[in-house]
N, C-alpha and C positions, 0 to 999 in steps of 0.2 A: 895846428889847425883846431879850431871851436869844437865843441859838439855840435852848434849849429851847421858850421861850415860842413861839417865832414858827412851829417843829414844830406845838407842840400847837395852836398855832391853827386849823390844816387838820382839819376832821371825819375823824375816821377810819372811820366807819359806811360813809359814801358818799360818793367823791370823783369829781370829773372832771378827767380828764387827758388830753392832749394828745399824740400818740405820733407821733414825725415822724423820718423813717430817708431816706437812698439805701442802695440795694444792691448788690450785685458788677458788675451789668449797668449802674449809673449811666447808668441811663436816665431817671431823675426823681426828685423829692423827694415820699414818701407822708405825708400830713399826717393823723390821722384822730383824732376828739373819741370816748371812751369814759367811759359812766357805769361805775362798780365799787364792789363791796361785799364786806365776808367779805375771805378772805385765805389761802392754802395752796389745798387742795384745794376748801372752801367759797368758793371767790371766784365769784363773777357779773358778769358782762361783756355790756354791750347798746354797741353801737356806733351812735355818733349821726348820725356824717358823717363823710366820706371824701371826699378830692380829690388826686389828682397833678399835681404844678408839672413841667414839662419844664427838666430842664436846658440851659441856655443850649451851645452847640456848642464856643465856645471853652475854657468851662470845662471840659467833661466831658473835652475833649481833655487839658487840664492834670491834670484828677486822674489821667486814666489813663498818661500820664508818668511822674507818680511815684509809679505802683503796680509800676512794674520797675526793679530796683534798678541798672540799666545807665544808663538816663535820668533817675532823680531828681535834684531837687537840695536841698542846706538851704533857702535862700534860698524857692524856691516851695513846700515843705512848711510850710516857719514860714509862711509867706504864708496858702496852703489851710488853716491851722488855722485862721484867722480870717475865710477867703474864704469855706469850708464855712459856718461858725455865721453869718453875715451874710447869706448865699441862703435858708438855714432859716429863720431869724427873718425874714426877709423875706415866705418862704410862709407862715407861720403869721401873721403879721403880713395877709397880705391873706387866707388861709382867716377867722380870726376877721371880720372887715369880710364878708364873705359872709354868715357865718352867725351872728353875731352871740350866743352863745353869753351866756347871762345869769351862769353862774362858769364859773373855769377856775383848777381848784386846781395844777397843775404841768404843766410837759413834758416827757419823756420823753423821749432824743433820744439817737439809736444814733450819729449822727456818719456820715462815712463809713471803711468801714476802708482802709488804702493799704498796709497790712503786717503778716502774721500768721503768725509761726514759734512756737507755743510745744515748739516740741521743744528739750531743757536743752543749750546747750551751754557747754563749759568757757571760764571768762574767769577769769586768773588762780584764786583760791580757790573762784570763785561757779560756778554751773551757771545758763545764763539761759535764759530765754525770753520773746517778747516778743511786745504784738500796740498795732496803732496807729490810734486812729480820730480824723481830724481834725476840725474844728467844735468849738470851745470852748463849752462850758456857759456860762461869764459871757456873753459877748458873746449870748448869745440871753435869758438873762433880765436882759440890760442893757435890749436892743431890747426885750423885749415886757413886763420889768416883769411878768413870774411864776418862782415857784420853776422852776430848770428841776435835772433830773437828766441825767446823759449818764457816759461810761466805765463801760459794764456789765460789759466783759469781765474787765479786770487784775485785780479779788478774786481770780476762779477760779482766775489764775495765781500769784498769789502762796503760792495752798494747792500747787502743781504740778502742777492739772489744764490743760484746754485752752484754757476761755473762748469756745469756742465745741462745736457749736451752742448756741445759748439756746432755738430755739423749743420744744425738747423740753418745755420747763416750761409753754408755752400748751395744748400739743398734750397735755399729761397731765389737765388741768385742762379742756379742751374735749371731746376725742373719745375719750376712753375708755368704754369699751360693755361691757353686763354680758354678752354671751354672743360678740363678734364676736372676732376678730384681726385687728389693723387694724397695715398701715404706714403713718404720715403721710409721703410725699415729696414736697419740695419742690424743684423744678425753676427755679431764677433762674440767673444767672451760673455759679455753684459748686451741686450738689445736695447735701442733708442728709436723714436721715431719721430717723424715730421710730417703733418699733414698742413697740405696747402692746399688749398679748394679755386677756384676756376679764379683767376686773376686776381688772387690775395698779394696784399699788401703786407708789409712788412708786418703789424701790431694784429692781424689775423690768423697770423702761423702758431698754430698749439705743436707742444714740441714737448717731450717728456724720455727720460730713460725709463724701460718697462722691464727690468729685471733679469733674470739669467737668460741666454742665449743658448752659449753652446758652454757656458764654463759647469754645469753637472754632470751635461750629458759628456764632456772631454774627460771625467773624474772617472764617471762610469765605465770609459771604453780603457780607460788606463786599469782603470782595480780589476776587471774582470777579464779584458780578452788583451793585456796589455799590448792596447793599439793608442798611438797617441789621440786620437777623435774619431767619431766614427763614418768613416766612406762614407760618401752616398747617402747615407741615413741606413744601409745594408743591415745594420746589428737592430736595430729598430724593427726594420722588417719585417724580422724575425720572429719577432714576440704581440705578445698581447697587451692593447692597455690597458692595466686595473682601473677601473673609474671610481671606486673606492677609495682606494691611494688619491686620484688625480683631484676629487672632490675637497680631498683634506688638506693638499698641499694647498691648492687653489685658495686654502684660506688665509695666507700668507699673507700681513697687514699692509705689505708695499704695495701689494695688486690693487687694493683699495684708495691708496693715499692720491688724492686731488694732484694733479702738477701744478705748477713746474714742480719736478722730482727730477733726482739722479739716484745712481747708487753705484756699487761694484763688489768687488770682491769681501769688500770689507763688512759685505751682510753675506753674501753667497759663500763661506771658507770653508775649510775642511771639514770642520764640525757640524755647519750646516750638512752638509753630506753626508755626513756618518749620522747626524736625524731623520733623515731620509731613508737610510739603508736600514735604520732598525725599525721606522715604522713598516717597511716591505718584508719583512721578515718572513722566509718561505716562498718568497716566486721568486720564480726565475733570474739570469742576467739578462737574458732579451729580454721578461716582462720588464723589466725594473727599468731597462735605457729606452724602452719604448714607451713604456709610463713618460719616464723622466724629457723626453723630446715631445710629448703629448702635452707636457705641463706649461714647455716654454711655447706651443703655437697656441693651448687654451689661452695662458694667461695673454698673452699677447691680444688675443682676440675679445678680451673680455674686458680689455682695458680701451682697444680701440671702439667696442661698442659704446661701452661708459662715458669715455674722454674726447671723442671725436664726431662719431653719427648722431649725435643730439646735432653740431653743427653744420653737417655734412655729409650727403650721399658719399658714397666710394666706388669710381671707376675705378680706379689702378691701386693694387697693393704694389710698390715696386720694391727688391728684395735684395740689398748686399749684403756684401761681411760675407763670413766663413758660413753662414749656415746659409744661403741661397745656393749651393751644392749637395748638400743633403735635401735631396727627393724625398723622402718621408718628411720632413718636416714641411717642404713647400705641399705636398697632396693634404697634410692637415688644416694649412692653412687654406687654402683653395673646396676643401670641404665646411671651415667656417667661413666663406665669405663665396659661395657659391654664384652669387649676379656681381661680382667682382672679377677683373681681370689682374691675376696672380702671375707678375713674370720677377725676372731676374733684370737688374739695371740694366746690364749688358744688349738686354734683349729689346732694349726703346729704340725707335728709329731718331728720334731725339738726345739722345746721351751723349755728351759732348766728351767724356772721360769713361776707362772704362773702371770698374767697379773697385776692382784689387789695388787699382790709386787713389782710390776717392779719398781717405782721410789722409794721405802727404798732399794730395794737392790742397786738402783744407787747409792745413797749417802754411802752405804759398800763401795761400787767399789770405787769411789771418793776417799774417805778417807784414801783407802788403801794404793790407786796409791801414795799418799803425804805421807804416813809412809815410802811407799818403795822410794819414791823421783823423783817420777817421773811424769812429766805435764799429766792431764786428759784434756788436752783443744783442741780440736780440729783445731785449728789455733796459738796457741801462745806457746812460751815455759814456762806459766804461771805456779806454782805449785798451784792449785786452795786448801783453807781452810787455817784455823784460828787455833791454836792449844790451849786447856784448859787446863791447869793439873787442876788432882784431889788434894786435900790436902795431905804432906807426911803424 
C-alpha cells in the first residue's frame, strides 16, 4: 500500500485520536482518547478518556539532567529519545487495555521537550534556531501498531517563528466568545497565554509564553520543605512577600521582550535558582516561596498589561495547568486584575474539556489538523508533525 493510499484510508469526517504529552513540570504522562470532526475553526472535539501515568523517580530525574545544558550528556539524550517513546507507548499501551477503545485512528505525541531556543543565532553563513523533544514517533507506533505523529514544533521554526506556544490554536478553536475578552492562562512549569477578545479571528490572537509558572516555585518547595510543589499555595501563605526582591527579579529581560516569545527550562535551571536564593539571602523559606509565587502572578500581570490591554479590556482571566490549584497564586492574580473575572477553566459553563486534558487533547487537535492537511500554526502556512507508520 502507497503512502497515499494508507493516508487515505483514515476517515477524514471523524477520527480518533490519541493525544499523550509530559510537560515542563515532568510530573507524568497525560494520555487522553478524542473523537474529532470538521477541521480549522469548524472542528468539534468531545473527549472520551483521560488518565495520567506518573513518572517513574529515576526517570524524571534523568530527564531533568539533560534539560540544563551544564549536566546533559549525548550518550543519555540519544538514550531518552528512545527511553521517552518507550514509557509513552507503554502508557498508552496499558490506557488502551483499560478502556478498550473499538478504533483508534493515530497518536498524537508532543514527546518531551529538553531544549528550546529559537532565537537565530549566527553559525557560520546560517542564523539557527532550535527546539528538541525526545520520544521518537517510530518506536511508539512500532509498540502500539497505529499511525503515530510527534515533532509539532520544528515547521514553525523553520518559517522563523517560535514553535511554541501551540495551545493558542485549541484555545482559538474552543473559547472564543461572541461578546467576552477572555485571556486563556495556563499555569504548568513555564506559563503561556492566549488572549482572544470578543469574536477574534484567527490573525487577532496575541499569544506569548510568560515565563516561570510553577517551575521555581516547585524548586523551592523541594530544597526547603522537601514537598514535591507547593499544596494550595499553603507554603506561600505562610510568608511575606519581599517586594524588594520582587522589584529586582521583575527585572528579568524575558518579562520585557515583545512576543511572539517562548521559553523554558533552558532559561529557568538550576542556577537560575540558586541566583535567586543568593540574592534572598536572610529571609525566610516561606518569605522566599511567597516572594517567588508573587514573582510568577506579578510578572504575568505585567506582561498581560504591556502585551495585551493596549488591545483589549479583560473580562475573564481563565486559569489552567498546575498552578490554577494553588489559591495564593490565583488571590494574587485577582488582586492585580480586580474588575476582572478570575476563575479556573473548569469553572466556565462553556468549557467543553476539562482542564487536566487540555494539552493531550491539543496534540488530538494538532494531529488531526495534519491528517486533514491543514496548518495548526497560528502565523505560518506550516503543516506542524512528523508522520510514523506502524509496521504493515
Amino acid at each position: 500500500m502507497t503512502l497515499a493510499q494508507r493516508l487515505n484510508a483514515i476517515p477524514n469526517h471523524e477520527r480518533f485520536g490519541i493525544g499523550v504529552l509530559s510537560g515542563t513540570s515532568v510530573d507524568g504522562v497525560d494520555v487522553g482518547l478524542t473523537r474529532l470532526s470538521g477541521s480549522g475553526e469548524r472542528t468539534r472535539v468531545e473527549l472520551l478518556a483521560f488518565q495520567t501515568f506518573p513518572i517513574p523517580k529515576d526517570l524524571r530525574a534523568r530527564i531533568l539532567r539533560n534539560c540544563d545544558k551544564n549536566a546533559a550528556t549525548l550518550p543519555e539524550l540519544s538514550q531518552l529519545n528512545i527511553l521517552v517513546a518507550e514509557l509513552f507507548a507503554d502508557c498508552i499501551l496499558r490506557f488502551l487495555k483499560r478502556y478498550r477503545p473499538k478504533r483508534i485512528d493515530f497518536i498524537a505525541s508532543h514527546g518531551q521537550t529538553v531544549w528550546h531556543n529559537p532565537k537565530r543565532e549566527p553559525i557560520g553563513k546560517f542564523r539557527i534556531g532550535s527546539t528538541l523533544q525526545v520520544g521518537d514517533g517510530s518506536v511508539i507506533a512500532n509498540r502500539t501498531g497505529i499511525l503515530t505523529i510527534s515533532n509539532f514544533r520544528s515547521a514553525e521554526l523553520a518559517f522563523g517563528k517560535e514553535g511554541a506556544p501551540l495551545a493558542p490554536f485549541l484555545d482559538f478553536i474552543l473559547f472564543r466568545h461572541s461578546q467576552k475578552n477572555r485571556v486563556l492562562l495556563n499555569i504548568g512549569g513555564i506559563s503561556n497565554l492566549t488572549a482572544l477578545k470578543a469574536n477574534a479571528k484567527k490573525e487577532d490572537v496575541v499569544y506569548f509564553d510568560a515565563g516561570a509558572g510553577n517551575v521555581l516555585i516547585d524548586k523551592a518547595a523541594q530544597r526547603f520543605f522537601q514537598k514535591p510543589f507547593d499544596r494550595d499555595g499553603k507554603l506561600a501563605a505562610q510568608g511575606k512577600v519581599n517586594q524588594s526582591l520582587l522589584r529586582l527579579w521583575l527585572k528579568e529581560p524575558f518579562y520585557r521582550q515583545k512576543p511572539p516569545k517562548s521559553t523554558g527550562r533552558e532559561l529557568f535551571t538550576d542556577a537560575y535558582f540558586e541566583k535567586l536564593l543568593a540574592d534572598a539571602s536572610g529571609i525566610s523559606p516561606t518569605d522566599f516561596i511567597a516572594t517567588l509565587s508573587a514573582l510568577t502572578a506579578q510578572s504575568l500581570a505585567t506582561q498581560i498589561e504591556r502585551f495585551v490591554l493596549p488591545n483589549m479590556t479583560l473580562d475573564e482571566l481563565i486559569v489552567s495547568g498546575g498552578g490554577a490549584n494553588n489559591k495564593t497564586l490565583i488571590e494574587m492574580l485577582k488582586t492585580a486584575f480586580p474588575k476582572s473575572r478570575v476563575l479556573k477553566q473548569d469553572g466556565l459553563t462553556d468549557n467543553p474539556i476539562p482542564a487536566k486534558a487540555k494539552e493531550a487533547v491539543l496534540f488530538a487537535v494538532l494531529g488531526h489538523e495534519l491528517l486533514s492537511g491543514k496548518s495548526a500554526s497560528m502565523q505560518t502556512p506550516a503543516l506542524l508533525g512528523t508522520l510514523a507508520f506502524p509496521p504493515k
